[in-house]
C-alpha positions as CSV (number, residue, x, y, z in Angstrom):
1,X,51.8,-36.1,0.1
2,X,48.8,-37.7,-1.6
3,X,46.4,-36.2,1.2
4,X,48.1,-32.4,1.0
5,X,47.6,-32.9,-3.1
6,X,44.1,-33.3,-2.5
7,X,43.7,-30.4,-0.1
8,X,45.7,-28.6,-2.6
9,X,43.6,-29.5,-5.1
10,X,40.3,-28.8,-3.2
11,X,41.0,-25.3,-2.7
12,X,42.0,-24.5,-6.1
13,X,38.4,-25.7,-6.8
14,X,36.8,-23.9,-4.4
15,X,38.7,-20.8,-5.5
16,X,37.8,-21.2,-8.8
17,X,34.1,-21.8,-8.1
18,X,33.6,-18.5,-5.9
19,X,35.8,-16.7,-9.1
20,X,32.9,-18.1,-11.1
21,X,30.4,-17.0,-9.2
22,X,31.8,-13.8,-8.8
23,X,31.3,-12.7,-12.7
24,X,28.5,-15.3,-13.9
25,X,25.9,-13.7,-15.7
26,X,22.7,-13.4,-14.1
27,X,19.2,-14.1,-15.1
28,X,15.8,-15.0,-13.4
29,X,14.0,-18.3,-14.6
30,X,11.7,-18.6,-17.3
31,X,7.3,-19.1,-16.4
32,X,5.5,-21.5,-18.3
33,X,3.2,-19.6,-20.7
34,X,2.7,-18.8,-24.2
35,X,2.7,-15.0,-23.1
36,X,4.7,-15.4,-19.9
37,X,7.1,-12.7,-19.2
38,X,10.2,-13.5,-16.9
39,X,13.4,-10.6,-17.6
40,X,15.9,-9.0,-15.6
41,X,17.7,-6.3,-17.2
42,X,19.0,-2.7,-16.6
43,X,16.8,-0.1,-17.2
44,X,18.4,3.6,-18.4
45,X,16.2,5.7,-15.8
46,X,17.0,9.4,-14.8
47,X,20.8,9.7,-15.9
48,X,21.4,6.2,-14.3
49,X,20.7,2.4,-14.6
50,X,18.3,0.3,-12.7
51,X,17.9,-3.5,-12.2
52,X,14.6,-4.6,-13.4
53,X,13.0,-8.1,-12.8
54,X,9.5,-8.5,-14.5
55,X,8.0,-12.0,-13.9
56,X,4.5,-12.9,-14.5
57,X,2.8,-15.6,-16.3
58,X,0.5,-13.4,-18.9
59,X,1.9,-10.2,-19.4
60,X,-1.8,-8.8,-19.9
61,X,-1.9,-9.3,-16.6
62,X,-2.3,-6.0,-14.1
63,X,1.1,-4.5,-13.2
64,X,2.1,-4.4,-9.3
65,X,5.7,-2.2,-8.9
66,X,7.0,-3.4,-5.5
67,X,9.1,-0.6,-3.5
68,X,12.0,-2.2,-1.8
69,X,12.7,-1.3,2.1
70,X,16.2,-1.4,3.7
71,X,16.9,1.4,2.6
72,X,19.4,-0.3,0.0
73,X,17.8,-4.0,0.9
74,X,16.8,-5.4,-2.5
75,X,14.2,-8.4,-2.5
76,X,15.4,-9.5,-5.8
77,X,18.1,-12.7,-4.6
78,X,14.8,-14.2,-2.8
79,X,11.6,-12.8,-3.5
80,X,10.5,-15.3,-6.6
81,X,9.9,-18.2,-3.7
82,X,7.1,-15.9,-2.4
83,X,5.3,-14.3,-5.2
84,X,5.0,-17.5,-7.2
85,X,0.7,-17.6,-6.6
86,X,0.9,-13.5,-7.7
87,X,2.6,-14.5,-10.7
88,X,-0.9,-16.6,-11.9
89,X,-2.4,-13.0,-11.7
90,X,-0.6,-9.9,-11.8
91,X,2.8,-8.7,-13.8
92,X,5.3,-8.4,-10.8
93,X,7.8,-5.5,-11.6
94,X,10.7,-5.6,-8.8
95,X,13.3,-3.0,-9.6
96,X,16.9,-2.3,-7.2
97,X,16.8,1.5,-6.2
98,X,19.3,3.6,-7.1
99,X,22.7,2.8,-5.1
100,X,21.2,-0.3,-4.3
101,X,21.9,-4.1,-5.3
102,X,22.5,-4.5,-9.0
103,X,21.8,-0.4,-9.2
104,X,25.2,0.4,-7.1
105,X,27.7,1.4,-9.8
106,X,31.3,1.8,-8.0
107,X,32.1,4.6,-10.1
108,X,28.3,6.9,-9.5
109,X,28.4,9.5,-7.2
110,X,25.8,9.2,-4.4
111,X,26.2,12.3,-2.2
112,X,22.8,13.6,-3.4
113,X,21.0,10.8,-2.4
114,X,17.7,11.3,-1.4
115,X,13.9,10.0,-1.3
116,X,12.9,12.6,-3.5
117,X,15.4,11.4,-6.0
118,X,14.0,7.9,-5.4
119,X,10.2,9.0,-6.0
120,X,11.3,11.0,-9.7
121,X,13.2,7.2,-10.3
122,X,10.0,5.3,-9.3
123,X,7.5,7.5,-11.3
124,X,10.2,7.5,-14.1
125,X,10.4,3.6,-13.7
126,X,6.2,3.6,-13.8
127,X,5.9,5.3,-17.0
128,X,8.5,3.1,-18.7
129,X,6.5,0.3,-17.3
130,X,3.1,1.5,-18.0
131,X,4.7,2.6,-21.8
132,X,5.9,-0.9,-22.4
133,X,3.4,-3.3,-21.4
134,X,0.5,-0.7,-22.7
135,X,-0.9,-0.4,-18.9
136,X,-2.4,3.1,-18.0
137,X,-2.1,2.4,-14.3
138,X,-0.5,0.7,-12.1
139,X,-0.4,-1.0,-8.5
140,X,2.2,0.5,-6.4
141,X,3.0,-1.9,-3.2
142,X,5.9,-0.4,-0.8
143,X,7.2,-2.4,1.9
144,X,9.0,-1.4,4.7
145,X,11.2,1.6,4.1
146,X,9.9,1.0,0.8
147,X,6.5,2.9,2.1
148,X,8.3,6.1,2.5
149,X,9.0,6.6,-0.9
150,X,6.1,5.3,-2.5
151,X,3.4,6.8,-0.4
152,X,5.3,10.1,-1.5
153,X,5.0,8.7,-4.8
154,X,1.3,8.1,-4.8
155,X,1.2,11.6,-3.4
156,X,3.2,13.0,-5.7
157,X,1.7,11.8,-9.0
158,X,-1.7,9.7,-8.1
159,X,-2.8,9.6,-11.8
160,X,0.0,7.2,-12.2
161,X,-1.2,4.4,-9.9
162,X,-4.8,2.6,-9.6
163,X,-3.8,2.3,-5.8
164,X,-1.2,2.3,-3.3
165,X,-0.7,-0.2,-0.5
166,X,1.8,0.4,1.8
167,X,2.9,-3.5,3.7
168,X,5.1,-2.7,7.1
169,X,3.9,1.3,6.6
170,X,6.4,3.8,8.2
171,X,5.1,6.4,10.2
172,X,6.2,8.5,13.4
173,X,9.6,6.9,13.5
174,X,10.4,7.8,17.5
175,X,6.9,5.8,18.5
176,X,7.6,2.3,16.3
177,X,11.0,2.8,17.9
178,X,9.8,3.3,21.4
179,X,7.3,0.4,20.6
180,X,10.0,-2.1,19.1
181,X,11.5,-1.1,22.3
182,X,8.8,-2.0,25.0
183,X,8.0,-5.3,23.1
184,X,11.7,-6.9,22.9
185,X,12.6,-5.6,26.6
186,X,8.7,-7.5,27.5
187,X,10.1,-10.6,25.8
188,X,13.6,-10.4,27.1
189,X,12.3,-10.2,30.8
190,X,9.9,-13.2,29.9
191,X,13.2,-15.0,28.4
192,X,15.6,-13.6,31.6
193,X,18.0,-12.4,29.4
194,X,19.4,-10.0,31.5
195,X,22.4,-9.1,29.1
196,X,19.5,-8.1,26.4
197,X,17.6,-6.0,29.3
198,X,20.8,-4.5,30.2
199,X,21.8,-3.8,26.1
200,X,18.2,-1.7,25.8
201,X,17.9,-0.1,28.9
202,X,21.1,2.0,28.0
203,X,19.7,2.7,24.4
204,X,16.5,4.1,26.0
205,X,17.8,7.3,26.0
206,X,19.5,8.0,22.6
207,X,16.1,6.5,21.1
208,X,13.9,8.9,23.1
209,X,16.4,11.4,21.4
210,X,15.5,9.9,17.6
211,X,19.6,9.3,17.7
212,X,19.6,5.5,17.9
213,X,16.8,2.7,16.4
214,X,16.4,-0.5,18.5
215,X,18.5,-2.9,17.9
216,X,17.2,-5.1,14.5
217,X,19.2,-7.9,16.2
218,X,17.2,-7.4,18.9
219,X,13.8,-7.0,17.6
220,X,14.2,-10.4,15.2
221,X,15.5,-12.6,17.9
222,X,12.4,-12.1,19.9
223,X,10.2,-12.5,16.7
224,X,9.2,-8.9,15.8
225,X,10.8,-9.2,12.2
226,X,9.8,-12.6,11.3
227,X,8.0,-15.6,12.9
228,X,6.8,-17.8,10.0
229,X,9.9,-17.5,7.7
230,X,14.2,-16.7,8.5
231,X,14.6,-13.4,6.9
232,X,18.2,-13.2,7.1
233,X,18.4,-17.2,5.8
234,X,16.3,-16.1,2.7
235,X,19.3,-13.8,2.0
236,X,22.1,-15.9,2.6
237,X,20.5,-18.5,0.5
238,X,19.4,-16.0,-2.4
239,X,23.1,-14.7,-2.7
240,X,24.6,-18.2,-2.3
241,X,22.3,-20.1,-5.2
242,X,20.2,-17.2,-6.7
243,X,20.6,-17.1,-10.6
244,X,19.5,-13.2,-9.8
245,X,22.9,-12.3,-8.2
246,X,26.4,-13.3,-8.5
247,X,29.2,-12.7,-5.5
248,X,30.1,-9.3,-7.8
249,X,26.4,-8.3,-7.0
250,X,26.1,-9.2,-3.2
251,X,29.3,-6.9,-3.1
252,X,27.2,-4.6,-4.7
253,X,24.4,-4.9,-2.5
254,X,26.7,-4.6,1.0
255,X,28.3,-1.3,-0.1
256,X,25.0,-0.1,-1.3
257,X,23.3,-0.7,2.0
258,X,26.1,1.3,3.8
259,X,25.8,4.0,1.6
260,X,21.8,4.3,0.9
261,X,21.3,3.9,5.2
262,X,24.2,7.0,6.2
263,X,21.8,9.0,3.9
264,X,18.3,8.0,3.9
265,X,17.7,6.7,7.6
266,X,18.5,11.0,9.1
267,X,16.3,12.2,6.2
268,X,13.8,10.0,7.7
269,X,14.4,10.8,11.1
270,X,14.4,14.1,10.2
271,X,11.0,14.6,8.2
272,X,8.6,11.9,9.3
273,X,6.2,10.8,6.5
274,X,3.2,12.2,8.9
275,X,4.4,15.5,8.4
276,X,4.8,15.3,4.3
277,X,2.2,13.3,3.3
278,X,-1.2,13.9,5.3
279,X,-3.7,12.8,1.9
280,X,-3.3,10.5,-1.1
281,X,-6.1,11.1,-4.1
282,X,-5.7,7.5,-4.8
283,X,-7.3,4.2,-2.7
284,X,-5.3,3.7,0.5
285,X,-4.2,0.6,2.1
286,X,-2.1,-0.4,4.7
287,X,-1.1,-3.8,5.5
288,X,0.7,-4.9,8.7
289,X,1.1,-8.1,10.6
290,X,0.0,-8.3,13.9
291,X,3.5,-8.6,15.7
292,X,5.7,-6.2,13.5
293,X,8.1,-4.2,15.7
294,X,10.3,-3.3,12.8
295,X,7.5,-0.9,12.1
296,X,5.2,-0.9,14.5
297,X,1.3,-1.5,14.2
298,X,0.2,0.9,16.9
299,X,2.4,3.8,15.1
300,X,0.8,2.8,11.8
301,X,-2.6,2.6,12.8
302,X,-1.7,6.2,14.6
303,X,-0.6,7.5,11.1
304,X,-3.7,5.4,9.5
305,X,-6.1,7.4,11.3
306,X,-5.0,10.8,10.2
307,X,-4.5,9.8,6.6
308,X,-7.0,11.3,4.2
309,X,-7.8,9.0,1.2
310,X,-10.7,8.5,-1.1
311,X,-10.9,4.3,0.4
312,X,-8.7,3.4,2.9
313,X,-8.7,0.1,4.9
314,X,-6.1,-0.9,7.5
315,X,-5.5,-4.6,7.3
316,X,-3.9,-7.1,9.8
317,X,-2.3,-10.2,9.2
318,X,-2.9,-12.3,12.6
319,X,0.6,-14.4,12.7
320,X,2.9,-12.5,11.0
321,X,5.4,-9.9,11.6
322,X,7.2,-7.6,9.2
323,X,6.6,-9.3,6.2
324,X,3.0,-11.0,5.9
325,X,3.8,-10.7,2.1
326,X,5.4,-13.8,2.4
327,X,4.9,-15.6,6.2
328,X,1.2,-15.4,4.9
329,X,1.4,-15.5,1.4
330,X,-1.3,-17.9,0.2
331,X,-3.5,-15.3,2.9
332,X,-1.9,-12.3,1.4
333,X,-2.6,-13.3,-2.5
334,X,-6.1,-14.2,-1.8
335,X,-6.7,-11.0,0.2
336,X,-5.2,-8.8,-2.6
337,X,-7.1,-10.6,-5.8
338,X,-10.1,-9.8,-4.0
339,X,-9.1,-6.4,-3.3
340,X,-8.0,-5.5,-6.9
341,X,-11.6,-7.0,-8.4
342,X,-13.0,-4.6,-5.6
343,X,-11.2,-2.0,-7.3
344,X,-12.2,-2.7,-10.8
345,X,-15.6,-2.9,-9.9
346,X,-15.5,1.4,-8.7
């Protein structure tokens, strides 16, 4: 009897704890600094609200607006371990996208979903930002999916941004597929993992078609996602102990995946980025790492090449994958403070 009393006992306590977690308020943690800024609030943008997290240790600092990939993957629940040395320089604005982490609001309709609608929210969300902390410009940094909407951004409104640097750029979607393809059936040979061989060779098809991707499982166990850092462990940790998110939030974040990706992943199938945006007015830079199959390097330079900017320079980081952001960070911040006094100096 005493034993089932503490069992009893234990899961009320566990219940109780994950009921807790579910509706705890959330906040990010405070910066050392007389004028350090560290907030994350909603933001009334464009008829709906937005999850913004500012963090920087002198808010005099340069602004850098980070464009979340996915679609619907927020980098909020994980992303402070990795910016911590761009904090000592630059006002870090991360912000959920509309129907997307702490933006997916049960009771919005979504059916009109679109990147456009993401690009008015971003250069909405910029001139709040550039308002508030009396910046002109900007630094506009997409990642991933992320890329899709800002480079249409930076095309859209250039006057808005000092530069745009695009880290994991999309570009013709069938060629990264087709190369995420070759390189995880190459290292599933080399592994004799016949059952994976077998899995992509009957994909090959449907993504010759642009009706299937290749498999994300796929690509990440054979290190074209991540080699340096466990993407999907950063997650799991961030909604487990991140102050950012409660469990209310990562339910958030699920259903907004499911619903941002049935939308946004045809449009970008159906209109590649090469074909809508072929010159940007601002400086130009993409940033890949050297074994990113998520999107690939070869399709990026492709894209690279075509791209009319007034600079442009196509960086690779040697040992990372899909996000050199943060499997190279120390690499990444030193790289990009040189890059931004390069800037000032023009």
């Amino acid at each position: 009897m005493k034993k089932k009393r503490k069992m009893f006992i234990a899961c009320i306590i566990i219940i109780l704890l994950i009921g807790i977690k579910f509706i705890i308020p959330t906040w990010t943690p405070s910066i050392k600094g007389t004028d350090s800024i560290s907030t994350l609030q909603q933001v009334e943008i464009n008829g709906t609200k937005l999850e913004v997290m500012v963090r920087g240790q002198n808010r005099s600092n340069p602004i850098i607006i980070f464009v979340h990939g996915g679609p619907g993957c927020s980098e909020i629940p994980y992303v402070r371990k990795y910016q911590d040395l761009l904090e000592k320089d630059f006002t870090i604005v991360h912000y959920d996208q509309r129907g997307s982490g702490k933006s997916f609001h049960f009771f919005e309709e979504y059916s009109n979903l679109s990147t456009d609608v993401h690009v008015d929210d971003l250069l909405a969300l910029t001139d709040y930002i550039s308002k508030k902390y009396k910046q002109k410009k900007i630094l506009l940094i997409g990642h991933s999916f992320g890329t899709y909407i800002g480079l249409k951004a930076a095309s859209k409104a250039p006057e808005k941004f000092t530069a745009y640097i695009g880290i994991g750029q999309v570009a013709d979607t069938m060629k990264s597929e087709l190369d995420g393809w070759e390189f995880t059936k190459s290292q599933a040979l080399l592994a004799g993992n016949r059952a994976d061989v077998e899995k992509l060779e009957s994909l090959k098809d449907s993504i010759e078609k642009g009706e299937a991707y290749t498999p994300r499982n796929l690509i990440r166990k054979y290190g074209g996602a991540a080699r340096l850092i466990n993407d999907n462990m950063d997650y799991y940790l961030g909604f487990l102990f991140s102050p950012e998110y409660n469990f209310l939030d990562v339910v958030r974040y699920l259903k907004g995946v499911s619903v941002s990706q049935s939308i946004l992943l045809p449009e970008e199938r159906q209109h590649s980025i090469t074909s809508l945006v072929d010159r940007i007015e601002i400086p130009c830079f993409f940033v890949m790492g050297q074994y990113d199959y998520m999107t690939s390097v070869n399709a990026a330079k492709a894209y690279f090449n075509r791209l009319e900017a007034p600079e442009k320079d196509f960086v690779i980081f040697g040992i990372s994958a899909h996000y050199p952001q943060f499997e190279e960070k120390k690499e990444f911040a030193a790289w990009l403070n040189q890059r931004w006094e390069e800037l000032g100096e023009n």
